[in-house]
N, C-alpha and C positions, 0 to 999 in steps of 0.2 A: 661191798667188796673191800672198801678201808679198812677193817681188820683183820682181813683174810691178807690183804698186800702187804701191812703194818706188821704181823706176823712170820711173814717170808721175810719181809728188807731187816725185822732182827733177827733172823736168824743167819745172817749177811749174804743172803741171794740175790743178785740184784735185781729187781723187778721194774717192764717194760709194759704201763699202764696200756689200757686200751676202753675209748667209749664210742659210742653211737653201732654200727649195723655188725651181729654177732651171727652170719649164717649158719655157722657149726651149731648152734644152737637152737635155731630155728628150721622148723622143715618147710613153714611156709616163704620166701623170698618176699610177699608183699607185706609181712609182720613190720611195723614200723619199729625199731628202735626212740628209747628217751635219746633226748639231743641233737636228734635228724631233721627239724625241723626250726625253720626262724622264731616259731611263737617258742619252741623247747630250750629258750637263750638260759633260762636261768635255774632250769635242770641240768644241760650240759655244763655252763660253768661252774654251778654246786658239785656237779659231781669232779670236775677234772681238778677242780679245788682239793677235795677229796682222796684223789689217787695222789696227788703230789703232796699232802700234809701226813699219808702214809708210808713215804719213804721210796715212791715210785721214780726210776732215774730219767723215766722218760715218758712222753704220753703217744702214742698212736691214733688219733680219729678218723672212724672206716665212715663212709656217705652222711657226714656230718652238713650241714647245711654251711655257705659261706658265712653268715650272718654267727653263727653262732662259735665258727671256727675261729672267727676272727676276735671277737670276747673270748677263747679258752688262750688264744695266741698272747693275748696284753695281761692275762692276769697270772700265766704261766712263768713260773721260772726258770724250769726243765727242759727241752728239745722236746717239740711237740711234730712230729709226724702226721701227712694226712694221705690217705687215700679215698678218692675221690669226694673230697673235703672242701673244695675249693680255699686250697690254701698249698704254698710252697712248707719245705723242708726248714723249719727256723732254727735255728740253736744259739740257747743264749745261758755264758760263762760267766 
């Protein structure tokens, strides 16, 4: 999705990443998303690495595991949002 996001942020839209659990996209609810998991530490931080060197002004993590929210939270430079992420609201200027 880094060239899809990299593409929208030049064409100056601003774009509001998003990783780990996509139901709109899945019809089954037990489909695991990459990064949902503690052992998925270094797919979810590759990937949220990812959305933010695309030009993404913020990151979103939907049922991200703690363990792994917390490694996207210290390597993030953007406002990373979670929902049920086990992680608060951070933002960092």
């Amino acid at each position: 999705m880094a060239d899809k996001i990299k593409a929208i942020t030049d064409a100056g839209i601003v774009v509001f990443g998003h990783i780990g659990h996509t139901p709109q996209s899945s019809a089954n609810w037990a489909v695991s998303s990459p990064g949902t998991h503690a052992g998925d530490c270094p797919t979810g931080a590759s990937g949220s690495l990812a959305v933010q060197g695309a030009g993404a002004h913020a990151l979103l993590v939907e049922a991200v595991a703690p363990e792994v929210t917390a490694v996207i939270r210290q390597r993030l430079t953007i406002p990373v949002y979670g929902i049920g992420a086990g992680c608060l609201v951070t933002v960092s200027f």
